[in-house]
C-alpha distance (Angstrom), angle and dihedral (degrees) to the residues before:
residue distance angle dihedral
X1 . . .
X2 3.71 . .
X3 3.69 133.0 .
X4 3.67 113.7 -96.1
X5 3.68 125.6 -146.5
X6 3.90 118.2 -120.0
X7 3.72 121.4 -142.2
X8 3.84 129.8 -112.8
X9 3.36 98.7 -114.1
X10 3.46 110.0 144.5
X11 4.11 103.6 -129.8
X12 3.81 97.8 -152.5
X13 4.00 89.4 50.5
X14 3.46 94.5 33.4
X15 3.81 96.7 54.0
X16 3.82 91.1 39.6
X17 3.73 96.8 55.3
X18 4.31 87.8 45.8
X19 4.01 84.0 64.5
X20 3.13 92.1 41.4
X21 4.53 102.1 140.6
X22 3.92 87.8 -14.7
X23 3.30 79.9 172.3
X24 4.14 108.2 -175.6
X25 4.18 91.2 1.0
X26 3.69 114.3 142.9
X27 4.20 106.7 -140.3
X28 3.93 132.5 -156.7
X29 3.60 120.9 -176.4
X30 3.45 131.4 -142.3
X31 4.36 119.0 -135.0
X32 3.68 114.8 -78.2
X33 3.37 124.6 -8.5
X34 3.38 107.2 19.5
X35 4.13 92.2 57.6
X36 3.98 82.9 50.1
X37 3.80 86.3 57.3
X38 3.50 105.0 45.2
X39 4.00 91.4 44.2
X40 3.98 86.9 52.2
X41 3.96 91.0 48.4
X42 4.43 84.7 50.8
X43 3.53 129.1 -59.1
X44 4.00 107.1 -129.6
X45 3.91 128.5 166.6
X46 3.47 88.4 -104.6
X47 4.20 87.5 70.3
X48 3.75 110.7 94.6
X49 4.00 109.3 -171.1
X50 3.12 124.2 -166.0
X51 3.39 128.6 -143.8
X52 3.92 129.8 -159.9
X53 3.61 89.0 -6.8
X54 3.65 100.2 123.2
X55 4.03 114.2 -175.6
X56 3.66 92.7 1.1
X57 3.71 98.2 92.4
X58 3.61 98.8 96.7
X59 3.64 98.8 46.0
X60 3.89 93.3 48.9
X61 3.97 84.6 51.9
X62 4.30 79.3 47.0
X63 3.92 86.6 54.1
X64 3.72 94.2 38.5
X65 4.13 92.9 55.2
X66 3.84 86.0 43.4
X67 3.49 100.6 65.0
X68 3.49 94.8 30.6
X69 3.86 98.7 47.4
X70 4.53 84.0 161.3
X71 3.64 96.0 63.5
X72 3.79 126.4 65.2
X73 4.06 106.6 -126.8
X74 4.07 123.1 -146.2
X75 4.05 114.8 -154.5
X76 4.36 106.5 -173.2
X77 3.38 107.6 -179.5
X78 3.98 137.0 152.6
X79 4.13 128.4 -98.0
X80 3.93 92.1 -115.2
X81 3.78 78.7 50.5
X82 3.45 102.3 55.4
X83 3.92 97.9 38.9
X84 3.88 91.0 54.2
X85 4.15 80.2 58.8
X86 3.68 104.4 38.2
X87 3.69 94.6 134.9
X88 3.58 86.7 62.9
X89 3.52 92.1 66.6
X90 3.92 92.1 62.1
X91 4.06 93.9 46.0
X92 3.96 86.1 54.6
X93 3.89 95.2 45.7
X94 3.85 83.8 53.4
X95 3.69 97.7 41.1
X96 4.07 84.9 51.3
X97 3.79 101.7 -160.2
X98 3.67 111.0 -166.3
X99 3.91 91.2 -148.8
X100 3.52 107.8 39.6
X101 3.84 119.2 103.2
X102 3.74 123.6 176.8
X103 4.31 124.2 -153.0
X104 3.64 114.3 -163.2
X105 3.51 108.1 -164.2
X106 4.03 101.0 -149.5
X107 3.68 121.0 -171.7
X108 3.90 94.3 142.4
X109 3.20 101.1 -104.0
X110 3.83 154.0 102.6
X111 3.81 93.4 -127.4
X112 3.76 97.1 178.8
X113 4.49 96.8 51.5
X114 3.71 98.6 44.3
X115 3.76 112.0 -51.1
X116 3.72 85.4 -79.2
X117 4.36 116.4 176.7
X118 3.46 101.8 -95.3
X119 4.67 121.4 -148.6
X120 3.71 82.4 -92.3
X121 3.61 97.0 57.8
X122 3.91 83.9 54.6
X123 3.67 98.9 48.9
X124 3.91 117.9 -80.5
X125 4.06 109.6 122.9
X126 3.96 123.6 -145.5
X127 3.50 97.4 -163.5
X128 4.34 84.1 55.8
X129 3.44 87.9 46.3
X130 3.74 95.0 52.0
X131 3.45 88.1 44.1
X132 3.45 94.7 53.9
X133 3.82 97.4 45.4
X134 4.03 81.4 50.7
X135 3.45 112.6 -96.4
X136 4.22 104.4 160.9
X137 3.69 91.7 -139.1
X138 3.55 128.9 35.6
X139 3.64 125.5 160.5
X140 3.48 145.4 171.8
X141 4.00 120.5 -135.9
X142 3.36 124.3 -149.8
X143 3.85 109.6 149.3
X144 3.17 130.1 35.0
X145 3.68 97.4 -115.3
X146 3.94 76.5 64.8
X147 3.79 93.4 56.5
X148 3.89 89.8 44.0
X149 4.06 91.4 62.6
X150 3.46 76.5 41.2
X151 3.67 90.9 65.6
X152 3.35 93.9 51.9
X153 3.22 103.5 58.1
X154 3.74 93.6 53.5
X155 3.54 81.2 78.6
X156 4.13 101.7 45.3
X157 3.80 128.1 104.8
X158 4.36 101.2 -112.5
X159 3.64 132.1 -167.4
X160 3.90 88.3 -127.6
X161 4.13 141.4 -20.4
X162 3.32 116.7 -51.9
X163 4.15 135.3 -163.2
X164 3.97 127.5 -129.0
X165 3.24 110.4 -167.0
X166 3.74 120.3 -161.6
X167 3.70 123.9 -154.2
X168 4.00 110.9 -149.5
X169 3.73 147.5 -165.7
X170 3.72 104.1 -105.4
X171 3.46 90.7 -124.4
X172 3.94 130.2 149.6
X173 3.34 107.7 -129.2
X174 3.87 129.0 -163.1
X175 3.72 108.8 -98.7
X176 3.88 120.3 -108.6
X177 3.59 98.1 -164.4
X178 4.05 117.0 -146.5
X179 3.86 115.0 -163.5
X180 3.00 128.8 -66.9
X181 3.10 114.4 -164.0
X182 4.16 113.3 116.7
X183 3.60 97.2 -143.1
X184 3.30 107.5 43.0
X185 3.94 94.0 46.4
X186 4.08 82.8 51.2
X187 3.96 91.7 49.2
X188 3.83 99.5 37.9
X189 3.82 87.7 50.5
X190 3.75 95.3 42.0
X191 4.04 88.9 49.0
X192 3.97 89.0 51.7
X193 4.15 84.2 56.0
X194 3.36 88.8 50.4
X195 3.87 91.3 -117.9
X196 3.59 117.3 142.6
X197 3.61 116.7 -92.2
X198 4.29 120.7 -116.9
């Protein structure tokens, strides 16, 4: 398979300007990276990071949108992410949430082991796969006038989930650490819901 090129989307900026007045969005973050991201854009209640979670980002977000069928969710996560949860993919494509959407922040790498090449720096494609599983949307972003009709359709009534996927700078960012403390991520989040608090 041949070596694709990433993007120069810069992930910080990019991510930032996705959540961009997100107004009432519900958000799960994937390990690493991603969480760093979103926290640097504005941590809110609404933010659910997860920690040591790896590949179950999209299916919490699949959970999440579920249970809350009135509230659009947002799962960012990374490539190595994603690929360690593939199968995922399928069981959300089947479960066909109309307001679920899932960014995959790509830069080819394992960010969080040692900036290793991830599959997608050597070919395989999420936003194929999610295509293929049967995702109604699925789109690669290069620009950011791509993540800003991105934005927007964060926000639209769909037929059934659908995957952004966001092609990044490989860069190594410095780390803007969200909590991490379990509980209180669980309890803030639940309070936000308006769930009772354990």
């Amino acid at each position: 398979m041949a070596k694709q090129s990433h993007a120069a989307l810069d992930r910080r900026e990019a991510v930032a300007a996705l959540l961009k007045d997100r107004g009432d969005l519900l958000l799960i973050t994937g390990l690493g990276s991603p969480s760093y991201d979103v926290h640097a854009a504005g941590d809110t209640d609404a933010n659910y990071y997860l920690w040591g979670a790896m590949g179950a980002a999209a299916l919490v977000g699949l959970g999440l949108a579920q249970a809350r069928p009135d509230r659009n969710v947002l799962v960012i996560t990374g490539d190595g992410e994603q690929l360690m949860g593939l199968g995922g993919l399928a069981t959300i494509a089947v479960a066909k949430p109309r307001n679920l959407v899932v960014a995959v922040v790509d830069n080819g790498h394992f960010g969080e082991t040692g900036m290793q090449e991830s599959h997608t720096a050597r070919g395989i494609d999420l936003a194929e796969v999610a295509r293929a599983c049967g995702f109604i949307d699925a789109r690669t972003i290069r620009d950011l006038t791509d993540v800003e009709a991105a934005r927007a359709a964060l926000h639209q009534d769909a037929d059934g989930p659908r995957l952004f996927l966001l092609k990044v700078k490989a860069d190594n960012l410095p780390r803007s650490l969200p909590p991490r403390d379990a509980v209180h991520l669980k309890n803030r989040f639940r309070a936000h819901l308006g769930l009772p608090v354990n």
